[in-house]
DSSP file (Angstrom, degrees, kcal/mol; ACC not computed):
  #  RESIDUE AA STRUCTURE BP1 BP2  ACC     N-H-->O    O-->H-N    N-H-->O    O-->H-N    TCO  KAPPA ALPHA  PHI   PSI    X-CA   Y-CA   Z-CA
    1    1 A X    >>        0   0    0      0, 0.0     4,-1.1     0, 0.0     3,-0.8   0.000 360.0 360.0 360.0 -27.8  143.9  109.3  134.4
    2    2 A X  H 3>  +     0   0    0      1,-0.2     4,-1.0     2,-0.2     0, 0.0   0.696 360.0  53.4 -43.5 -39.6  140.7  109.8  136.2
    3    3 A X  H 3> S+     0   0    0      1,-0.2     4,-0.8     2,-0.2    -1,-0.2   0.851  98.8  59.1 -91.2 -17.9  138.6  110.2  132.8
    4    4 A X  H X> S+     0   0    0     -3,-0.8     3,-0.8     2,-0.2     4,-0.5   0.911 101.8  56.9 -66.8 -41.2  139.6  107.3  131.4
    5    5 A X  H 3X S+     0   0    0     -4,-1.1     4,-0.6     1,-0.2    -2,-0.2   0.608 110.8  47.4 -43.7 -26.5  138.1  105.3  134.6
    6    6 A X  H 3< S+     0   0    0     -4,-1.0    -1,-0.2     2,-0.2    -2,-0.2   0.665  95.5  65.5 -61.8 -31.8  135.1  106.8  133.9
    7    7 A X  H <X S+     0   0    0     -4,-0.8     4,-2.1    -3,-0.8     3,-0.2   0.696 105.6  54.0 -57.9 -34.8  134.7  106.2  130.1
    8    8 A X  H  X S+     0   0    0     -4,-0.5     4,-3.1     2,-0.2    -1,-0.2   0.963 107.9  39.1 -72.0 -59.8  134.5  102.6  131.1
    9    9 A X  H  < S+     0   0    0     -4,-0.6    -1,-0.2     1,-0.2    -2,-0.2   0.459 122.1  59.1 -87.4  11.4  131.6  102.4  133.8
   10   10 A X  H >> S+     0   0    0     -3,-0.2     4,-1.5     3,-0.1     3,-0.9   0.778 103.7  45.2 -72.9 -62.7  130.3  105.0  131.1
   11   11 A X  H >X S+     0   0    0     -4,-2.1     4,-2.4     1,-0.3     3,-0.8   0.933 110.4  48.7 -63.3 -53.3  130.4  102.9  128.4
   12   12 A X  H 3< S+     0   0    0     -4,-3.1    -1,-0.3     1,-0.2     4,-0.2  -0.045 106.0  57.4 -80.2  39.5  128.8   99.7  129.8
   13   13 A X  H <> S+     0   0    0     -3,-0.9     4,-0.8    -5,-0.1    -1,-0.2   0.352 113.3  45.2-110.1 -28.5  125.7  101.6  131.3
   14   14 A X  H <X S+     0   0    0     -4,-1.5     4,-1.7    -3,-0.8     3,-0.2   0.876 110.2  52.4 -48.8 -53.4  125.2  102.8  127.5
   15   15 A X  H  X S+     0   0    0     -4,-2.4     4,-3.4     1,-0.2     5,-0.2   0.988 112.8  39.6 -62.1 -64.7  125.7   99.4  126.3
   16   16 A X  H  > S+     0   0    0      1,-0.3     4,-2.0     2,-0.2    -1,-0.2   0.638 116.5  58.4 -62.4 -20.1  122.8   97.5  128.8
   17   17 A X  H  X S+     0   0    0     -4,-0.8     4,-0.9    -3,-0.2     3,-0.5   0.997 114.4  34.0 -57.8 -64.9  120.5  101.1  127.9
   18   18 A X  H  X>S+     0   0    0     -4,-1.7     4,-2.9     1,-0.3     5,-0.6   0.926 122.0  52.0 -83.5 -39.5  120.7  100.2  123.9
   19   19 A X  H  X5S+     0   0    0     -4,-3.4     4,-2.1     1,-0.2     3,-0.3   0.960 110.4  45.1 -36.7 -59.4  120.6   96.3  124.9
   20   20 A X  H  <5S+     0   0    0     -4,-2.0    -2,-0.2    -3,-0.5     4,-0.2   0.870 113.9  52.1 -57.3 -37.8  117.5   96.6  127.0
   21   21 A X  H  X5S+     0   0    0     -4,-0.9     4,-0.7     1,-0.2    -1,-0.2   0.693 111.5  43.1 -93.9   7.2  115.8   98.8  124.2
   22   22 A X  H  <5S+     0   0    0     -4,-2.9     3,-0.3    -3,-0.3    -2,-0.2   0.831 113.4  52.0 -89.6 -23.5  116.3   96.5  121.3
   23   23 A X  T  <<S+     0   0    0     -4,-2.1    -2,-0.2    -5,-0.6    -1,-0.2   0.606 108.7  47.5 -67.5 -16.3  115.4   93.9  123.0
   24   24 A X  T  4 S+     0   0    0     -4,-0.2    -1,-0.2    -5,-0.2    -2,-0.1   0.778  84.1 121.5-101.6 -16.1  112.2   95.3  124.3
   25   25 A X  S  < S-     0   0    0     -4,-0.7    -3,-0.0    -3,-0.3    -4,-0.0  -0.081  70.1 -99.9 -17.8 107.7  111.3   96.4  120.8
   26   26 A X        -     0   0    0      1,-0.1     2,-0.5    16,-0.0    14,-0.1   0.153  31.6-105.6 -24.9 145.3  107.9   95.0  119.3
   27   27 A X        -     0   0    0     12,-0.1     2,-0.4    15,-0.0    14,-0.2  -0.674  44.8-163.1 -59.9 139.3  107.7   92.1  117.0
   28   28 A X        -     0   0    0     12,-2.0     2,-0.6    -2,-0.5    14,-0.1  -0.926  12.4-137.2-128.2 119.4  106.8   93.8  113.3
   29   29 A X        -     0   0    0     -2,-0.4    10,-0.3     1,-0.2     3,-0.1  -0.596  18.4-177.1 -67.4 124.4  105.5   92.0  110.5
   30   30 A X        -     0   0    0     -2,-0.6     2,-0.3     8,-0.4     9,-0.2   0.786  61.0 -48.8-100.0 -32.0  107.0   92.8  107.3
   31   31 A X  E     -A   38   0A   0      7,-1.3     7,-1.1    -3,-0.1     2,-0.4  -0.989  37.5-111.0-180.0-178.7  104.7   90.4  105.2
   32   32 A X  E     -A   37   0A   0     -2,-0.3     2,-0.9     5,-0.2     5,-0.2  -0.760  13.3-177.3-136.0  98.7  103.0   87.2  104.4
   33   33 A X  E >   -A   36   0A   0      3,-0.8     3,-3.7    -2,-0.4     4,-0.1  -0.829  62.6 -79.7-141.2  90.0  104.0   85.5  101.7
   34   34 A X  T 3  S-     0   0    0     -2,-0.9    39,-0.0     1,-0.3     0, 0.0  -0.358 122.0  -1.0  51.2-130.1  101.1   82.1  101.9
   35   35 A X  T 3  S+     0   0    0      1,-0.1    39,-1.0    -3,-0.1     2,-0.6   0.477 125.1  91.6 -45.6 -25.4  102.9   79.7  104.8
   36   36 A X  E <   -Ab  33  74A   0     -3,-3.7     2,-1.0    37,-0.2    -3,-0.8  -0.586  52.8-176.8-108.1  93.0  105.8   82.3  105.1
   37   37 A X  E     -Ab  32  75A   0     37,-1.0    39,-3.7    -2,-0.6     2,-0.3  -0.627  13.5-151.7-103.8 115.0  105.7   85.2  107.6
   38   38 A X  E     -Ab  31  76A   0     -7,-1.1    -7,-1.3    -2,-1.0    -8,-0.4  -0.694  26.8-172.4 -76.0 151.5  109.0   87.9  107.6
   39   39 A X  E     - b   0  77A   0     37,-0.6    39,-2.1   -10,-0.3    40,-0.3  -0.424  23.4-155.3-114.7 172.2  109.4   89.3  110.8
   40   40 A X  S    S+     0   0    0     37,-0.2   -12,-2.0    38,-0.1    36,-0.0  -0.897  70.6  14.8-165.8 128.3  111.3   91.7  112.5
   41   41 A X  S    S+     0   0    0     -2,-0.3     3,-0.0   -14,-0.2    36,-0.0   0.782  81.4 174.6  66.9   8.0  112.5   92.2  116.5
   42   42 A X        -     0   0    0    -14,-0.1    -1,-0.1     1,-0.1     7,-0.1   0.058  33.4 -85.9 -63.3 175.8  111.7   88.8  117.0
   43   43 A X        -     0   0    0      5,-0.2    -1,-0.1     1,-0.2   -20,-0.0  -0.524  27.1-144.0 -81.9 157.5  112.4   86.8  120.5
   44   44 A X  S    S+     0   0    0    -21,-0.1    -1,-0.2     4,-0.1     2,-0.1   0.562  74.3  60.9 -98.9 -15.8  115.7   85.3  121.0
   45   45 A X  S  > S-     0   0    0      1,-0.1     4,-0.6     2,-0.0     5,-0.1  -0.697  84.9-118.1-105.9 172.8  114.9   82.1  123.0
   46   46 A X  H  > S+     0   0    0      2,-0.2     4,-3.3     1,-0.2     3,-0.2   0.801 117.0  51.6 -78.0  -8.5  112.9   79.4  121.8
   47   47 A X  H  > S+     0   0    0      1,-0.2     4,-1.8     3,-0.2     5,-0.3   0.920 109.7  53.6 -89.5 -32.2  110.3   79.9  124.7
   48   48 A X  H  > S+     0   0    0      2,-0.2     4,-1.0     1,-0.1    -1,-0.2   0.883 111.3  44.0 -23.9 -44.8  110.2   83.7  123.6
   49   49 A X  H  X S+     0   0    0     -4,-0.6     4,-2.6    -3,-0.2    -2,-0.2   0.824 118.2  46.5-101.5 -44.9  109.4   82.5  119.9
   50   50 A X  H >< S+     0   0    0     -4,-3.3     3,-2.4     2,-0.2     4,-0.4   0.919 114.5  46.5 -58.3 -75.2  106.7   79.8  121.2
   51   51 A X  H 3X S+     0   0    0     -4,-1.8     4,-3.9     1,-0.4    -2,-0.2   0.527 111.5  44.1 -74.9 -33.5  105.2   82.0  123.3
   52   52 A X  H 3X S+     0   0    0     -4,-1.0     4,-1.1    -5,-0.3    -1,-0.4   0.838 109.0  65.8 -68.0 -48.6  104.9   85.0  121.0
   53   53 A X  H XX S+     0   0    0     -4,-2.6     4,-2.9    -3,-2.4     3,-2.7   0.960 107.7  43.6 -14.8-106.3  103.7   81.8  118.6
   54   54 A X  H 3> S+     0   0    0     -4,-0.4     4,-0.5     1,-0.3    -2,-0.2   0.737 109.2  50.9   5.6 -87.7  100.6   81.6  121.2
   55   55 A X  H 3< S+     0   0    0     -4,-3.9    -1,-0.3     1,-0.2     4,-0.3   0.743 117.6  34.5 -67.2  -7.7   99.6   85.0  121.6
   56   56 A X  H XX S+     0   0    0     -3,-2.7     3,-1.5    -4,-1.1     4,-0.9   0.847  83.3  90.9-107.6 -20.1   99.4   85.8  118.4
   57   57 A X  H 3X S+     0   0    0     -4,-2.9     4,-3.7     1,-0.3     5,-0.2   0.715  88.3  56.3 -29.6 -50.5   98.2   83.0  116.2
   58   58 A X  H 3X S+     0   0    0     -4,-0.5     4,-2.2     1,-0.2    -1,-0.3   0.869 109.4  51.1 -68.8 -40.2   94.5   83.9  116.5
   59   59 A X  H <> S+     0   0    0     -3,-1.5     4,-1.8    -4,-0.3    -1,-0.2   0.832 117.0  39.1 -44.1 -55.8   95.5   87.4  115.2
   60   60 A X  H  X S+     0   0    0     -4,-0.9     4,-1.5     2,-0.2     6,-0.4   0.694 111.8  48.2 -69.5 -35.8   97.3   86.0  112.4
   61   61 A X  H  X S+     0   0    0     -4,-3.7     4,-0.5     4,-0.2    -2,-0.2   0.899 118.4  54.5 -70.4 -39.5   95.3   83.3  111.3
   62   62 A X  H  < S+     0   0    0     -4,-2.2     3,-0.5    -5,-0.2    -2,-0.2   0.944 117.2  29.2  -3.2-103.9   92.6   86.3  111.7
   63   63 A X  H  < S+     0   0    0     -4,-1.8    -1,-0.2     1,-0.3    -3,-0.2   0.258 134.0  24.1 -72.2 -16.8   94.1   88.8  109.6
   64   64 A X  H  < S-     0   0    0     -4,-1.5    -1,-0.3     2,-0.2    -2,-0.1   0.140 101.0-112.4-125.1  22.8   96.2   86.8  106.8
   65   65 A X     <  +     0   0    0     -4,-0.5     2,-0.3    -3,-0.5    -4,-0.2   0.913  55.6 170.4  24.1  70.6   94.3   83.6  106.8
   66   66 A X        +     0   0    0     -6,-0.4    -2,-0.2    -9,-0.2    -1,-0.2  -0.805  47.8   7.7 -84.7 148.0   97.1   81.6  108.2
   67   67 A X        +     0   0    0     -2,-0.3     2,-0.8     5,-0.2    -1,-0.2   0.893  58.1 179.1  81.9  62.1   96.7   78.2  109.3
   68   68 A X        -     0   0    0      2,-0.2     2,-0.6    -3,-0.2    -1,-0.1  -0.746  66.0 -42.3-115.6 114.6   93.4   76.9  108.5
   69   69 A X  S    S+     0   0    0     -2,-0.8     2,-0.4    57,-0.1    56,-0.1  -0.698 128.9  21.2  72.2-144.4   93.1   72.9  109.8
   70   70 A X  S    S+     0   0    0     -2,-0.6     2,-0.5    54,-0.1    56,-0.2  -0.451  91.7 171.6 -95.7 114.7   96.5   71.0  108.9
   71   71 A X  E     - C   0 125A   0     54,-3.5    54,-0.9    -2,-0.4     2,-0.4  -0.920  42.4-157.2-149.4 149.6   99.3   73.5  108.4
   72   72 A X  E     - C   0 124A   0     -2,-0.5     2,-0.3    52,-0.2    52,-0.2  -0.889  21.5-179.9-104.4 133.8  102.8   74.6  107.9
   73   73 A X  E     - C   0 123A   0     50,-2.0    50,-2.0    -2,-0.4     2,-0.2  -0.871   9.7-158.2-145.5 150.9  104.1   78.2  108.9
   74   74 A X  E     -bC  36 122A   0    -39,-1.0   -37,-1.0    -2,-0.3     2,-0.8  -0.942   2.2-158.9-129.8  95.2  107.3   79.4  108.4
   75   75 A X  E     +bC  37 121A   0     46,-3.4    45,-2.4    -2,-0.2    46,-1.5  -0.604  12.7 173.9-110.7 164.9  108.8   82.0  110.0
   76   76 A X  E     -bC  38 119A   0    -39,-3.7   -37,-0.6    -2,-0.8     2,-0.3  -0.976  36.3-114.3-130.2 152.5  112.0   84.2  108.8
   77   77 A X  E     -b   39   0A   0     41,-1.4   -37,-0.2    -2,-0.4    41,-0.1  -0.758  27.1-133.6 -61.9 118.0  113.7   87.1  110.1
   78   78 A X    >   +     0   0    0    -39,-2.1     3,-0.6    -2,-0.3     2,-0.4   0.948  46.0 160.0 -48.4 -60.0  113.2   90.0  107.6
   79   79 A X  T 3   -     0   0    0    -40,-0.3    -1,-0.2     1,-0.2     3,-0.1  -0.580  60.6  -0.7  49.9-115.3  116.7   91.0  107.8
   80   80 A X  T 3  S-     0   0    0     -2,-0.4    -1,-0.2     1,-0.2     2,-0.2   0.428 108.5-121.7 -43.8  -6.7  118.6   93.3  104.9
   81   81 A X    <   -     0   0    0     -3,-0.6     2,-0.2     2,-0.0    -1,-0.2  -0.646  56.4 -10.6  74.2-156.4  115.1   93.1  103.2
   82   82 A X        -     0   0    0     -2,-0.2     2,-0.5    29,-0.1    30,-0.2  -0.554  65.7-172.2-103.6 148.1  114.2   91.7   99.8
   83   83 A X  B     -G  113   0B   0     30,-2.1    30,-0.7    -2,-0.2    29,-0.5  -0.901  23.3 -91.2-136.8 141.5  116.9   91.0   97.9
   84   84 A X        -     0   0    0     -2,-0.5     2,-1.3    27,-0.2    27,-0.1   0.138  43.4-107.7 -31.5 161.5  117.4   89.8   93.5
   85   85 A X  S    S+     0   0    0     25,-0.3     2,-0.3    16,-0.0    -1,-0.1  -0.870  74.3 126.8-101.2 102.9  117.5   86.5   92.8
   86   86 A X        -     0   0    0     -2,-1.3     3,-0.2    12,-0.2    11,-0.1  -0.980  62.3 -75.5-142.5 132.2  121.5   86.3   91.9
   87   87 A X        -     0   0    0     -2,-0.3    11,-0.2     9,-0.3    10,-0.1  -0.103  62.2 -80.8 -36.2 128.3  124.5   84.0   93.2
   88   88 A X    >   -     0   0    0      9,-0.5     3,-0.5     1,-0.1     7,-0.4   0.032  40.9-169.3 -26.0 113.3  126.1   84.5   96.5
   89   89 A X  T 3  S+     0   0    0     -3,-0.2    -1,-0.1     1,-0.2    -2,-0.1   0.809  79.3  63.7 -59.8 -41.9  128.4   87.3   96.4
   90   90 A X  T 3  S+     0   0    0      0, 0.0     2,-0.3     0, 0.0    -1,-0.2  -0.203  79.3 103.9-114.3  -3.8  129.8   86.7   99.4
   91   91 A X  S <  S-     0   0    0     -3,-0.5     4,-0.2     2,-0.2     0, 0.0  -0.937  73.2-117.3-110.0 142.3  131.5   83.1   98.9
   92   92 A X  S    S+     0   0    0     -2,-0.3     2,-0.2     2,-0.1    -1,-0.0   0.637  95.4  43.1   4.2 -75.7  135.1   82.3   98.4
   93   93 A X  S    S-     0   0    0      1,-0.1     2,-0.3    -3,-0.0    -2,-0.2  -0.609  97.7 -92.7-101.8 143.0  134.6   80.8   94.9
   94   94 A X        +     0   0    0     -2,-0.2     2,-0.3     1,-0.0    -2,-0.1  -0.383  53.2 178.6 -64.0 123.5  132.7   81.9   92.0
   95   95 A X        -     0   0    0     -7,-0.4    -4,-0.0    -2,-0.3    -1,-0.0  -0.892  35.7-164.8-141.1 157.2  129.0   80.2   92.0
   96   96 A X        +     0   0    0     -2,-0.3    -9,-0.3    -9,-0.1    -1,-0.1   0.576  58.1 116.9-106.6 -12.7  126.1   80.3   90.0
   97   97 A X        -     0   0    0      1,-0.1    -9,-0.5   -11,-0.1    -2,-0.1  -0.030  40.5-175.0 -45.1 146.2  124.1   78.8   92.6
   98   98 A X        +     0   0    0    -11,-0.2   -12,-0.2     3,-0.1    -1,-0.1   0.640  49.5 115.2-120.8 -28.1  120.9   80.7   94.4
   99   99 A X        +     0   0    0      1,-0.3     2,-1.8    17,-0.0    -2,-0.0   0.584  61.3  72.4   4.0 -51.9  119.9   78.0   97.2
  100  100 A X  S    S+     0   0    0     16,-0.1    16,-0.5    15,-0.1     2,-0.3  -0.086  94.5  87.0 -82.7  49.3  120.8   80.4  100.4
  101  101 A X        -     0   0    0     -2,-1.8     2,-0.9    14,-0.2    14,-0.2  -0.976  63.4-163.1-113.3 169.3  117.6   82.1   99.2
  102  102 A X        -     0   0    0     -2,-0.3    12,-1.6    12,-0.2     2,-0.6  -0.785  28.1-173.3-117.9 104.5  113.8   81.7   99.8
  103  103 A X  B     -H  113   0B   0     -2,-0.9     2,-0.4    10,-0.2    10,-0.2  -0.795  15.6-127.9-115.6 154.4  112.2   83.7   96.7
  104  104 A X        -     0   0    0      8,-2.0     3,-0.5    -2,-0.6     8,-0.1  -0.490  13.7-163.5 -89.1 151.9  108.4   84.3   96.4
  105  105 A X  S    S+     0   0    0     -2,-0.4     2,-0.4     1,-0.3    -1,-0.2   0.854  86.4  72.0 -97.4 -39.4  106.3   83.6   93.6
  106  106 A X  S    S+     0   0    0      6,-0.1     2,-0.5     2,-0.1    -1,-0.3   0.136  90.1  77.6 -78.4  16.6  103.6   85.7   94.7
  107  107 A X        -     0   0    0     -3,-0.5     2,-0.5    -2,-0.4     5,-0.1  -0.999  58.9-160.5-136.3 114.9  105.8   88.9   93.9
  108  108 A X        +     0   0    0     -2,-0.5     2,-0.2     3,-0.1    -2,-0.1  -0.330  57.4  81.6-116.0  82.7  106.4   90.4   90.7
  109  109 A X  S    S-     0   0    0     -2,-0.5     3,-0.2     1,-0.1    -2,-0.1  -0.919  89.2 -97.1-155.7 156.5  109.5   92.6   91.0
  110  110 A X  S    S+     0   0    0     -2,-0.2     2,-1.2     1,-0.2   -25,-0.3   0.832 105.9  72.1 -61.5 -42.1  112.9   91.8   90.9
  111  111 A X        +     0   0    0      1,-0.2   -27,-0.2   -27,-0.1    -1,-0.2  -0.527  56.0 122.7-104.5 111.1  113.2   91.8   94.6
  112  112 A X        +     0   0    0     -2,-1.2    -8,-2.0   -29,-0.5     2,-0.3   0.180  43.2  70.0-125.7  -8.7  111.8   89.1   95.7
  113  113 A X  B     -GH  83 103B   0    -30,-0.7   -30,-2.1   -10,-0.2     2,-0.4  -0.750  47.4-161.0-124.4 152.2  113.9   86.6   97.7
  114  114 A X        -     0   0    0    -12,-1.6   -12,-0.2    -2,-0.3   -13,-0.1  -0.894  37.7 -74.9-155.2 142.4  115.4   86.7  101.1
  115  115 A X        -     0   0    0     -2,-0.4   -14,-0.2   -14,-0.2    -1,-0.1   0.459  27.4-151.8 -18.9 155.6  118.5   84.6  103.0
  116  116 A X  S    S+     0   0    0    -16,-0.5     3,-0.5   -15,-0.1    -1,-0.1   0.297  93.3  72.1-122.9  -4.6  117.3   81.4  103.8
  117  117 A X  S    S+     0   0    0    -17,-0.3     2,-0.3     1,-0.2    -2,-0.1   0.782  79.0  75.5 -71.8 -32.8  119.9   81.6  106.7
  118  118 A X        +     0   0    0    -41,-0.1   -41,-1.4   -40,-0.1     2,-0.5  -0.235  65.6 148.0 -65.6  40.0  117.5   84.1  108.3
  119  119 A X  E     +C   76   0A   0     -3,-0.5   -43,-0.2    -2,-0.3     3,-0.1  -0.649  12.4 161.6 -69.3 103.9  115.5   80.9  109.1
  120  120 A X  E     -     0   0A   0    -45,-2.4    16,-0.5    -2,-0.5     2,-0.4   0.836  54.9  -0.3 -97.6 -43.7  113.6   81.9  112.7
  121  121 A X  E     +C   75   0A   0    -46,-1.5   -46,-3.4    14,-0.1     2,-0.5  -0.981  46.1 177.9-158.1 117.0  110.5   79.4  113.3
  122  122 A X  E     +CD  74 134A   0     12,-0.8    12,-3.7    -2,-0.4   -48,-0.2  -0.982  11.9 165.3-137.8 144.1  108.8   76.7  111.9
  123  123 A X  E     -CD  73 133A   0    -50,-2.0   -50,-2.0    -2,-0.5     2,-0.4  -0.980  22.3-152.2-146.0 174.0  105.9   74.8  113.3
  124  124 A X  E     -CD  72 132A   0      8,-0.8     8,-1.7    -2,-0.2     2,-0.5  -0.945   8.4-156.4-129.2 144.3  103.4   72.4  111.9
  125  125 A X  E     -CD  71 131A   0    -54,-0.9   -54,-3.5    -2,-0.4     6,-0.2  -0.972  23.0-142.4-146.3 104.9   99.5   72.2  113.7
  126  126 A X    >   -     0   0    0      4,-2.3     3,-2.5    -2,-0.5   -57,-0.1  -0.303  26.7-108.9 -77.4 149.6   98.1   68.7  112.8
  127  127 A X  T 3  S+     0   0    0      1,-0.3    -1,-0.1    -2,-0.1   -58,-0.1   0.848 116.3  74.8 -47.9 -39.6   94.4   68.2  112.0
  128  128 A X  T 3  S-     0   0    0      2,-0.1    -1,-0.3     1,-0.1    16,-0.2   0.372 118.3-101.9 -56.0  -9.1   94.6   66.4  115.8
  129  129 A X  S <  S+     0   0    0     -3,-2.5     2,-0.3     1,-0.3    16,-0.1   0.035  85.5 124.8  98.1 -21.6   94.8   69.7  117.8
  130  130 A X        -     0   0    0     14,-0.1    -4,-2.3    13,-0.1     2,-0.3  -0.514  45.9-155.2 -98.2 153.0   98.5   69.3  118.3
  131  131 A X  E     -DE 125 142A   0     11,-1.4    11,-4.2    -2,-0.3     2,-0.3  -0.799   4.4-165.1-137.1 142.2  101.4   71.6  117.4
  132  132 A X  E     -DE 124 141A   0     -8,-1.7    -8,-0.8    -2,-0.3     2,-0.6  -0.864  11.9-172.5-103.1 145.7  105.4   70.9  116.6
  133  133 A X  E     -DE 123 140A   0      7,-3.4     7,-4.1    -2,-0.3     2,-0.5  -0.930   9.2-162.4-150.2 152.2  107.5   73.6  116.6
  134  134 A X  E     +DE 122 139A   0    -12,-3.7   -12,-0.8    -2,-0.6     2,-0.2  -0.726  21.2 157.1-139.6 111.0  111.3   73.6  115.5
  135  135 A X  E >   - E   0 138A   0      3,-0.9     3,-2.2    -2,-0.5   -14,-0.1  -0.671  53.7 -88.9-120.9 147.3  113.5   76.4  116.6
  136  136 A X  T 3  S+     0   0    0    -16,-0.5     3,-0.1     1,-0.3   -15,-0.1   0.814 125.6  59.9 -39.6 -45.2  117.3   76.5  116.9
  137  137 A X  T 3  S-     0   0    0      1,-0.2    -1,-0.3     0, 0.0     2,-0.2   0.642 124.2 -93.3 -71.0 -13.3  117.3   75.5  120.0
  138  138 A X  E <   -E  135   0A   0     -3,-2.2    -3,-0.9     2,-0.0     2,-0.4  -0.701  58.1 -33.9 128.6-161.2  115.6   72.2  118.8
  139  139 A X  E     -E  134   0A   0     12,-0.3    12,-2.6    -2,-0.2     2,-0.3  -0.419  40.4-166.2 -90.0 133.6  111.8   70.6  118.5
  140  140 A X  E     -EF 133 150A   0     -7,-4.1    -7,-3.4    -2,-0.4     2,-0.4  -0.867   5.2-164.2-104.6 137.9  109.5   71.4  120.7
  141  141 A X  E     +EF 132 149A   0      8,-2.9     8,-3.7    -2,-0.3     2,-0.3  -0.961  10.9 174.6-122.3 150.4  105.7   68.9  120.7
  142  142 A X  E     -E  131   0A   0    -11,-4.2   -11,-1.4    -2,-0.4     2,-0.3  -0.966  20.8-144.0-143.0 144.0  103.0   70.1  122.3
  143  143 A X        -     0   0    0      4,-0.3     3,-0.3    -2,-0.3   -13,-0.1  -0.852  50.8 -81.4 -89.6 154.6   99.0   68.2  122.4
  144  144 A X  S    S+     0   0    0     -2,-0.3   -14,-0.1     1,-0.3     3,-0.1  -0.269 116.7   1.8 -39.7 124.1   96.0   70.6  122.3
  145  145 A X  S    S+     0   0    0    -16,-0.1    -1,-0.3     1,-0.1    -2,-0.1  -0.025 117.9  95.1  90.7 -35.0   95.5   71.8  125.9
  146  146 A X  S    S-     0   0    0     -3,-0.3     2,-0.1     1,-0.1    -1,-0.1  -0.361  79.9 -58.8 -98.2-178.5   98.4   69.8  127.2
  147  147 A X        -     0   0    0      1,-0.1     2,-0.6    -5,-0.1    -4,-0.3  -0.348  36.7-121.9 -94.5 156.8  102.2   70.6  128.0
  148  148 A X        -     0   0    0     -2,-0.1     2,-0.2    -6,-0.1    -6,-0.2  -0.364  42.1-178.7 -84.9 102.3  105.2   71.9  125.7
  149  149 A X  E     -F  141   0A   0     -8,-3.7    -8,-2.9    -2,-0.6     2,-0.3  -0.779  27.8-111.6-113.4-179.9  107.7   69.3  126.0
  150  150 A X  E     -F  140   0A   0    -10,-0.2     2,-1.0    -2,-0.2   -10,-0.2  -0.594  32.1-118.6-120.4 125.3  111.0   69.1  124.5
  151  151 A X        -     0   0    0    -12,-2.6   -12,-0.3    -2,-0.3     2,-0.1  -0.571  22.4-157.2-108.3  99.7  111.7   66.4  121.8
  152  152 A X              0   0    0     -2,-1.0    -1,-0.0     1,-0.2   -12,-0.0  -0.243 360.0 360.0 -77.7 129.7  114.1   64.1  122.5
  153  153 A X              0   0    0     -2,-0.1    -1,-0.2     0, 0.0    -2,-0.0   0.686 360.0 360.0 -63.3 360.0  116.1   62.0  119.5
């Protein structure tokens, strides 16, 4: 019986390893598609997702010309990759429908689209200096220079 007690306080020191290193994993950008930036590794909370928001903007607005003056960014979790534009497989009933996907125009190949369920980040930065951001956990305002408060209905 002895090795079976072990397998256990085995198993969860494995688990918190592979936890700690996907979690510590870089962000990677997978592309930029106008307003729309795929992602990869992103943070799980929303002050993770702001804050990563932050440090990087200048980079990004840099290097893809995001954001210039009054703008909308979008971000999604890459996820399975790019995928045809075809009806959900994967529901009940037979549909013709394509809605659960977000496909790009700027791409001309067949796979082009990706889940619209992988929805990570969206924020808006008004002409005024001041930034919205809307995250699962709900809307975040902040004014240029001042503090990120929580936006209550």
């Amino acid at each position: 019986m002895k090795p079976v007690k072990n397998i256990f306080p085995a198993f969860v020191i494995v688990a918190w390893l592979y936890a700690i290193f996907m979690l510590s994993q870089p962000v990677e950008i997978i592309a930029v598609h106008q307003d729309d930036l795929l992602v990869r590794n992103f943070p799980l909370t929303d002050k993770g997702k702001i804050s990563w928001w932050k440090k990087n903007s200048a980079m990004l607005k840099a290097k893809y010309a995001l954001d210039a003056g009054n703008s909308t960014i979008n971000i999604w979790d890459f996820g399975e990759g790019y995928q045809t534009e075809t009806p959900d497989k994967t529901t009940f009933f037979p549909s013709h429908d394509t809605d659960y996907l977000l496909c790009f125009d700027d791409m001309n190949v067949p796979e082009r689209c990706i889940r619209k369920e992988n929805f990570l980040m969206y924020l808006h930065q008004a002409a005024d200096g001041s930034t919205w951001y809307t995250v699962e956990g709900g809307v975040y305002y902040q004014k240029e220079n001042g503090p990120l408060v929580k936006h209550e209905d």
